[in-house]
Kinemage of the C-alpha trace (Angstrom):
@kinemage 1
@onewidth
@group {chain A} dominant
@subgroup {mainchain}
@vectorlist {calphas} color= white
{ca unk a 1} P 0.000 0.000 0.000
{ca unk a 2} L 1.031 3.197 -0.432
{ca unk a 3} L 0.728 4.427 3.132
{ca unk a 4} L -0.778 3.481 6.538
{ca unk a 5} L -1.641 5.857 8.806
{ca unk a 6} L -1.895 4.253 12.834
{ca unk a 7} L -4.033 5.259 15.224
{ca unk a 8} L -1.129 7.587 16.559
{ca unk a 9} L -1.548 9.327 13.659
{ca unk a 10} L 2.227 7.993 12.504
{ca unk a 11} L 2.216 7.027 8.758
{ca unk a 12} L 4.526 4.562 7.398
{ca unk a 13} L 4.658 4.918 3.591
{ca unk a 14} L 5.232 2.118 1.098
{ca unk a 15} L 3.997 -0.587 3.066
{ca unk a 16} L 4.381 -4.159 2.483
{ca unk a 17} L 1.540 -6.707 2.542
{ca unk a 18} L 2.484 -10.097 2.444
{ca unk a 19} L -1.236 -12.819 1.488
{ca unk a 20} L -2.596 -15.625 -0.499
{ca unk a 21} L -5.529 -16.671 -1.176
{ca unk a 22} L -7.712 -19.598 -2.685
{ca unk a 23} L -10.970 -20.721 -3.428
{ca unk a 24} L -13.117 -19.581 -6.460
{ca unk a 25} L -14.490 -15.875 -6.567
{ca unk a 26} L -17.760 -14.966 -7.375
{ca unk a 27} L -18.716 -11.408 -8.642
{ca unk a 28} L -21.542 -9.068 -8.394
{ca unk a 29} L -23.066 -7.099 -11.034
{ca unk a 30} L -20.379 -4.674 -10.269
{ca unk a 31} L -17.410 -7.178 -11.015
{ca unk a 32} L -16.849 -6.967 -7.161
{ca unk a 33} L -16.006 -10.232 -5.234
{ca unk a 34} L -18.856 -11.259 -3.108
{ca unk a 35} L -17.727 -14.432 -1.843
{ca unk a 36} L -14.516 -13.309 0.130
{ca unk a 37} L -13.823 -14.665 3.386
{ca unk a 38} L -10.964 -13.671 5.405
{ca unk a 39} L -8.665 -15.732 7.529
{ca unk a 40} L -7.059 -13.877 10.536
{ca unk a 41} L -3.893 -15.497 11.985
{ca unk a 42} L -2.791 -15.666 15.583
{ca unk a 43} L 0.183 -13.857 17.345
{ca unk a 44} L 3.078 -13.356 14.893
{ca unk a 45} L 1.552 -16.182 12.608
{ca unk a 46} L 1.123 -15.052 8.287
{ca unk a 47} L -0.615 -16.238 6.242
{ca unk a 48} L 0.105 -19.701 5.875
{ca unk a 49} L -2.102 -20.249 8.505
{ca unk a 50} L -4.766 -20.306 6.102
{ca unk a 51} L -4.223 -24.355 5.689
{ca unk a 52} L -5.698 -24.849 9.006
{ca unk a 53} L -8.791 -24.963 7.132
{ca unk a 54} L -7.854 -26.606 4.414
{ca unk a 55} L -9.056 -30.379 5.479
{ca unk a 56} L -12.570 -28.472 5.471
{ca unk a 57} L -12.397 -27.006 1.747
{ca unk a 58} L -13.157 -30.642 -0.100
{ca unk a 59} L -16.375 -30.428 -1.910
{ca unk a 60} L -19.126 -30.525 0.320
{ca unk a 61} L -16.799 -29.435 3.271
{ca unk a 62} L -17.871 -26.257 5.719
{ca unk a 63} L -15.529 -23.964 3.790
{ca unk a 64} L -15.683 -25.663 -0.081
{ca unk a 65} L -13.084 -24.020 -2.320
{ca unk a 66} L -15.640 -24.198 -5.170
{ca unk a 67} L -18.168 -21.999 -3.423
{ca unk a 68} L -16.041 -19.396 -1.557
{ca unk a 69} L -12.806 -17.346 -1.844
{ca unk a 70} L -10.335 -17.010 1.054
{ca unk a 71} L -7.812 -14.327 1.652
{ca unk a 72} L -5.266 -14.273 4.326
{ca unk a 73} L -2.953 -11.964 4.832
{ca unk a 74} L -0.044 -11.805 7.578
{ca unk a 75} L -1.066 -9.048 9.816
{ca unk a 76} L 0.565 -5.698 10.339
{ca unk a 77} L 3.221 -6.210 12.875
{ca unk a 78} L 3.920 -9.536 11.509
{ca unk a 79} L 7.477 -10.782 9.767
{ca unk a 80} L 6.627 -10.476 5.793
{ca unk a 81} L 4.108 -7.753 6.042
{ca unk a 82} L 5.060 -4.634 7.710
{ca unk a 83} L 6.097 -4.797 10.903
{ca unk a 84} L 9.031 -3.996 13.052
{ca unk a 85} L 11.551 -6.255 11.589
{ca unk a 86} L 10.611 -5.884 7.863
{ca unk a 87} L 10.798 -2.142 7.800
{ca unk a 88} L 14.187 -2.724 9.958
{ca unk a 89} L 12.469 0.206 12.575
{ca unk a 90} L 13.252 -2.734 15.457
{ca unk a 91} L 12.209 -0.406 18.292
{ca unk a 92} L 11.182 2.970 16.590
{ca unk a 93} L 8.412 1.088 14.792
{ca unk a 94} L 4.735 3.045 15.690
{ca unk a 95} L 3.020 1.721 18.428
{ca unk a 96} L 0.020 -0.096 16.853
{ca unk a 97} L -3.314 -1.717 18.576
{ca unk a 98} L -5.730 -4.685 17.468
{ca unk a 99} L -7.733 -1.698 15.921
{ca unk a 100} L -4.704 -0.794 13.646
{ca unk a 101} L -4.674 -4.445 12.801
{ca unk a 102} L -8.073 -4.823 11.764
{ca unk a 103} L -7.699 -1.325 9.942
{ca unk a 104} L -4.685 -2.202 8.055
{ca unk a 105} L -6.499 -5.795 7.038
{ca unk a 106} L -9.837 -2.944 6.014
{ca unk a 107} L -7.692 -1.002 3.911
{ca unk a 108} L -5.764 -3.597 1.885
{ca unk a 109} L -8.659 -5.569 1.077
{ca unk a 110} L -10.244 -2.000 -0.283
{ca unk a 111} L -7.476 -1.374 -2.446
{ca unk a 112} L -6.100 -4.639 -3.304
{ca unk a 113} L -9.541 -6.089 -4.540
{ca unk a 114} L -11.907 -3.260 -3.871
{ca unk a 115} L -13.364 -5.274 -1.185
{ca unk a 116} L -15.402 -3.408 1.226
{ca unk a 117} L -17.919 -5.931 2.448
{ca unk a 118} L -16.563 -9.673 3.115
{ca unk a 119} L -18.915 -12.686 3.317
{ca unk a 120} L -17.221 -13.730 6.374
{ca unk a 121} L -14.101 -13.384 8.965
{ca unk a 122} L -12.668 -16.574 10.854
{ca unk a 123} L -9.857 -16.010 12.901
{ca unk a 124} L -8.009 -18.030 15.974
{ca unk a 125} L -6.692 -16.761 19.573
{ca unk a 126} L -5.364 -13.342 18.361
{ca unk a 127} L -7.190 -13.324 14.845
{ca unk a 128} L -9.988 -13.512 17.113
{ca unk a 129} L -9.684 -10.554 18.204
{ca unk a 130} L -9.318 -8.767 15.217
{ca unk a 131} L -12.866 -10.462 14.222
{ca unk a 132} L -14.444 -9.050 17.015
{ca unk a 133} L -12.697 -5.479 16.653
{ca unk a 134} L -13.788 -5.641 12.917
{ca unk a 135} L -16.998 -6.324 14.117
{ca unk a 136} L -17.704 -3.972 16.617
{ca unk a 137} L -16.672 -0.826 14.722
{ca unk a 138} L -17.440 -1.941 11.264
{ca unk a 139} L -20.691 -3.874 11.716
{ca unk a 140} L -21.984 -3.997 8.327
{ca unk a 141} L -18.139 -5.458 6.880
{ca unk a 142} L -19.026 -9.198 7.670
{ca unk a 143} L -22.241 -11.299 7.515
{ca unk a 144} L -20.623 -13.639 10.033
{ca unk a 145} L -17.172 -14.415 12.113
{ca unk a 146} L -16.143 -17.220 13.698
{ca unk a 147} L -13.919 -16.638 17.098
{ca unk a 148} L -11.814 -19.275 17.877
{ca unk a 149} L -9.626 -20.244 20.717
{ca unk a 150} L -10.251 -16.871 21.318
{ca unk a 151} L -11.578 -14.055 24.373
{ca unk a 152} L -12.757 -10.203 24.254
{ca unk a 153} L -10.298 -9.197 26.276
{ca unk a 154} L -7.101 -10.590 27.677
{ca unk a 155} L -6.841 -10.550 31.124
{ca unk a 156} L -6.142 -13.145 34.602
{ca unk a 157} L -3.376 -15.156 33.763
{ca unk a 158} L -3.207 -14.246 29.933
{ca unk a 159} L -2.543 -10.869 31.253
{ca unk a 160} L 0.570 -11.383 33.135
{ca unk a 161} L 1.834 -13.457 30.917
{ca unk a 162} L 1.853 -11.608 28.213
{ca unk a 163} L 3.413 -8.815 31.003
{ca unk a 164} L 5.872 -11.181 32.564
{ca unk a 165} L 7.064 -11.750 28.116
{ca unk a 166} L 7.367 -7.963 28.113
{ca unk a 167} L 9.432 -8.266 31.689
{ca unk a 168} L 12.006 -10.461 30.260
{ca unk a 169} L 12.347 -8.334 27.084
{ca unk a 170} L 13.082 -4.815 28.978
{ca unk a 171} L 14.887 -6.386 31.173
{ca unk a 172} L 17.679 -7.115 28.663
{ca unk a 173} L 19.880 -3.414 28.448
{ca unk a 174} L 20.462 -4.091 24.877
{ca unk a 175} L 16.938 -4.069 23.587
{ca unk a 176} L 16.715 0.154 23.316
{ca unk a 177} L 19.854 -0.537 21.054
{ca unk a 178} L 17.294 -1.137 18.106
{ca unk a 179} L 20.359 -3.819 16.921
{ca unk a 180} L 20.385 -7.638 17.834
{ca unk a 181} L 22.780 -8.682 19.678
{ca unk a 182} L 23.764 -12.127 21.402
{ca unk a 183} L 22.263 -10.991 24.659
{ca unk a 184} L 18.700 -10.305 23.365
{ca unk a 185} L 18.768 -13.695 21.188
{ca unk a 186} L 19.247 -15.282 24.073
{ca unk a 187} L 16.513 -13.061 25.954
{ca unk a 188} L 14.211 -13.713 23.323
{ca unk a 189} L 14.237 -17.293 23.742
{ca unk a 190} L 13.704 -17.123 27.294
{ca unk a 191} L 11.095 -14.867 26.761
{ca unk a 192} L 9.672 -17.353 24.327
{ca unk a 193} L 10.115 -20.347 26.677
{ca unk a 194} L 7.439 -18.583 29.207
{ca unk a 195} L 5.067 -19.302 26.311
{ca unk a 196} L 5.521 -23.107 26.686
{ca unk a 197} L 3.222 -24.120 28.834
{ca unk a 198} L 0.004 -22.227 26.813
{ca unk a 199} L 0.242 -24.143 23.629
{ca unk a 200} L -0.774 -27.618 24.132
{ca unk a 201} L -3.757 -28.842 27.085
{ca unk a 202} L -1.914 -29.799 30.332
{ca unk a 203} L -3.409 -33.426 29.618
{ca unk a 204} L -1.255 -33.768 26.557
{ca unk a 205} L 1.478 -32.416 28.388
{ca unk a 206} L 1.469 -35.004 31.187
{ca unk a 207} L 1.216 -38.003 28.725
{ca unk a 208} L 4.894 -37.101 27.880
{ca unk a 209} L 7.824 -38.379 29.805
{ca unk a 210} L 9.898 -35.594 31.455
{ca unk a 211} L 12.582 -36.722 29.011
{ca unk a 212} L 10.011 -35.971 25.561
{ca unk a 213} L 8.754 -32.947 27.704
{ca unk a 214} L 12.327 -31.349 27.869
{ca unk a 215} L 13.183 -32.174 24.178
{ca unk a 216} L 10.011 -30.164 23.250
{ca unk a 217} L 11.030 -27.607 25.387
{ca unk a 218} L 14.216 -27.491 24.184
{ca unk a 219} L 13.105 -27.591 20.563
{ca unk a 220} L 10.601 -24.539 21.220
{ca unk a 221} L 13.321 -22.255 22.783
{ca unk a 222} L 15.553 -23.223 19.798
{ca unk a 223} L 12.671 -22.401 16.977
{ca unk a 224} L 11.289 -19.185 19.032
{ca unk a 225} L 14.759 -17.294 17.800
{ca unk a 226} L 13.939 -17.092 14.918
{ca unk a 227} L 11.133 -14.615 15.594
{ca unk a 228} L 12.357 -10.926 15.726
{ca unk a 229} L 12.452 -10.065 19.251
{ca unk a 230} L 11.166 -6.427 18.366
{ca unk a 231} L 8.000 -8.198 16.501
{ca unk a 232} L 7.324 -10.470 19.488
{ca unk a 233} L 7.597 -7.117 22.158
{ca unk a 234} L 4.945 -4.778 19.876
{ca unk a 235} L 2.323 -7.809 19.142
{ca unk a 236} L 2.534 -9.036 23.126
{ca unk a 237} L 2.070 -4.913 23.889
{ca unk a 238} L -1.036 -5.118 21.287
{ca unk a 239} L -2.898 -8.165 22.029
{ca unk a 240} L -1.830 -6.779 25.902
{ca unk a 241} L -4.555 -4.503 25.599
{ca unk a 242} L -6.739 -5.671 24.023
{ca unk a 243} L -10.646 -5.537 26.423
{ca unk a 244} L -13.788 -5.198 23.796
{ca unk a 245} L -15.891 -6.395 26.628
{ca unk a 246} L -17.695 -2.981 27.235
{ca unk a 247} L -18.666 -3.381 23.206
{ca unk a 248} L -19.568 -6.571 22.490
{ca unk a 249} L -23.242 -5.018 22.044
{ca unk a 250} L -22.282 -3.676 18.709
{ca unk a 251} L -21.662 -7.071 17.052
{ca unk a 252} L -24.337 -7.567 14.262
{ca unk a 253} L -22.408 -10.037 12.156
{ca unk a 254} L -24.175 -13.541 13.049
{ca unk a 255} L -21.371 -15.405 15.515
{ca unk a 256} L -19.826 -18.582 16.057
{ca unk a 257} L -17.660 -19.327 18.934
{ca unk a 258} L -15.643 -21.820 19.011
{ca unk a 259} L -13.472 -22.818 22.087
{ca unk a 260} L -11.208 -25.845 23.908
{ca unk a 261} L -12.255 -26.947 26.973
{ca unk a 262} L -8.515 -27.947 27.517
{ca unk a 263} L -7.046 -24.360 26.329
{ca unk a 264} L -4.973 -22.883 28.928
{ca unk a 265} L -4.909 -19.298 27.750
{ca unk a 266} L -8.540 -19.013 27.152
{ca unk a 267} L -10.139 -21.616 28.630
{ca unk a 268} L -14.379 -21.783 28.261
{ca unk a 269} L -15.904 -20.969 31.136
{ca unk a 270} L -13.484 -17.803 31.221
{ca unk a 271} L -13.797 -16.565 27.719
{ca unk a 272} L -15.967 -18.499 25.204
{ca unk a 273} L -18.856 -18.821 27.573
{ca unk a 274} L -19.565 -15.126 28.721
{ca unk a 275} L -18.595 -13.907 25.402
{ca unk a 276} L -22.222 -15.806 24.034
{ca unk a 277} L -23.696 -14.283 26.762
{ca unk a 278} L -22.811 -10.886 25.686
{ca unk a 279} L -22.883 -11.365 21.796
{ca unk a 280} L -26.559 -11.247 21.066
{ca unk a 281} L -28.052 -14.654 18.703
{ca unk a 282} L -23.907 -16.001 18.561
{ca unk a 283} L -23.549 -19.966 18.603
{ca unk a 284} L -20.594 -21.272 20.520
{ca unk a 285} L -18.925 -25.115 19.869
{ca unk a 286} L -16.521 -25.929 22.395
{ca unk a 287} L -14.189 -28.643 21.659
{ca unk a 288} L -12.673 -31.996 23.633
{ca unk a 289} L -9.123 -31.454 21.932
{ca unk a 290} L -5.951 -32.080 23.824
{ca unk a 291} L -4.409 -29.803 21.314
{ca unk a 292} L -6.115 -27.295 23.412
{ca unk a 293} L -5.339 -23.575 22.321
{ca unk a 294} L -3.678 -25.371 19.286
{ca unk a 295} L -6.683 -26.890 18.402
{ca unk a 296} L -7.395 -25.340 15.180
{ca unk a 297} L -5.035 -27.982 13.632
{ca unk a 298} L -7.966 -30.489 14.114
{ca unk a 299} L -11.016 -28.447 13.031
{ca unk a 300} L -11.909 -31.542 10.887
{ca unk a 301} L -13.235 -33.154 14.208
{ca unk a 302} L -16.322 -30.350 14.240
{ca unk a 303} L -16.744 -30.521 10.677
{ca unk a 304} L -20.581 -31.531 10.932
{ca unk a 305} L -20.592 -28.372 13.550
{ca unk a 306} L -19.273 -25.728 11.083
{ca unk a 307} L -21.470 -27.564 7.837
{ca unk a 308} L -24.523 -26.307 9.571
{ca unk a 309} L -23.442 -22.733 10.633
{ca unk a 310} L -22.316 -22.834 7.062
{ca unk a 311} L -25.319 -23.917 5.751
{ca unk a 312} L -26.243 -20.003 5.847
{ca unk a 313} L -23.693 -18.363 3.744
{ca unk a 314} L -23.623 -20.816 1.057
């Protein structure tokens, strides 16, 4: 895009968008795509994550290929779009929110494909909340979301986590440097490491041996350095905080929750349950996955489940 303009009021020119997409669009009378659905990622994810639907788009499946078109694009802040480490900013990169996330995502789609109403939004644990923020202040964008694995707001536990991340990051007297350095590699995978526990259900956890448990661990610390720490510092800030719970009124799109009754960073009767309380007419699945907050990698298990809220928008 030519230039995005946060809700700081700092504008970043030439900005990079990084997306794919698939399925099969369909027009309207005014050569417009009226099919679209977009995919939002989690924390630091891109677009790739779109194939955690793809067991579902066979013909006949909840999200067929043949009758919609997807579009997924890695969200501002994230490696390959812009973001701190792409526009090499590191720490002078604008402070951005979930808002400026779900405004960049408006704003591309407008003048990529001259999108400006999608058929639908589906996004998991922090693509959640960029359904919901799209949601509440654009209410006629999307005829439906679904919010998975997801809250509207993070706070509790989720809370300090994400401040005890942001801890270990200041903490490190190279990090206002803007330049990486041994120290903060090795910062950022501790940093990282605090994460470990969140992932998977504490079930699936204790079916490992402590000697498979500290192999994964080990392999998670060694994989997490290859994030930017400067990315990982202004996404934790955003999804930090994030609290729509004072607007959840405003919804219109018809919703679908979707939870894990084994997710430790949002688990059910925290998050997905008082969220359909508050969002008026939603529909709410909630999963037996020991995946837990990872378990949109097994969506094919509530297939029959998203066929009939699909049955709508076909």
């Amino acid at each position: 895009m030519d230039s995005f303009e946060f809700e700081t009021g700092e504008v970043l020119n030439d900005v990079t968008v990084e997306y794919m997409t698939f399925g099969t669009p369909i027009y309207d009378e005014n050569g417009i795509i009226k099919n679209a659905i977009i995919y939002c990622h989690g924390s630091l994810g891109n677009y790739s994550s779109l194939k955690k639907i793809a067991p579902l788009a066979n013909e006949n499946g909840p999200f067929d290929e043949n009758k919609y078109f997807f579009i997924c694009l890695s969200a501002l802040g994230s490696p390959g779009s812009c973001s701190p480490s792409s526009t090499d900013l590191k720490n002078k990169f604008p402070k951005y929110s979930i808002k400026d996330v779900a405004n960049f995502q408006k704003k591309f789609l407008a003048e990529k494909f001259s999108i400006r109403h999608v058929l639908g939004m589906i996004g998991n644990s922090m693509g959640g909340f960029v359904c919901l923020t799209s949601a509440i202040n654009f209410p006629d964008f999307a005829d439906f979301i679904i919010c998975g694995v997801s809250s509207y707001k993070v706070a509790g536990h989720d809370f300090i986590l994400s401040k005890f991340v942001n801890e270990i990051i200041e903490s490190d007297p190279d990090y206002n440097r803007g330049e990486l350095t041994y120290s903060l590699i090795r910062t950022l995978r501790i940093a990282s490491l605090a994460e470990f526990n969140f992932g998977l259900s504490k079930e699936a956890l204790r079916q490992m041996s402590n000697l498979e448990l500290s192999e994964e661990f080990e392999n998670f610390g060694n994989e997490s350095i290859e994030t930017d720490i400067y990315d990982l510092k202004y996404c934790n800030k955003a999804c930090m905080n994030f609290d729509v719970e004072n607007d959840l009124d405003k919804v219109k799109s018809k919703t679908l929750i979707i939870a894990s009754k084994q997710d430790p960073h949002f688990p059910p009767e925290l998050d997905a349950i008082p969220m359909s309380k508050m969002i008026e007419s939603s529909q709410m699945i909630i999963m037996d996955s020991d995946l837990g907050h990872l378990c949109f990698n097994e969506l094919e298990t509530i297939s029959d489940d998203l066929n009939e809220f699909m049955e709508n928008f076909s």
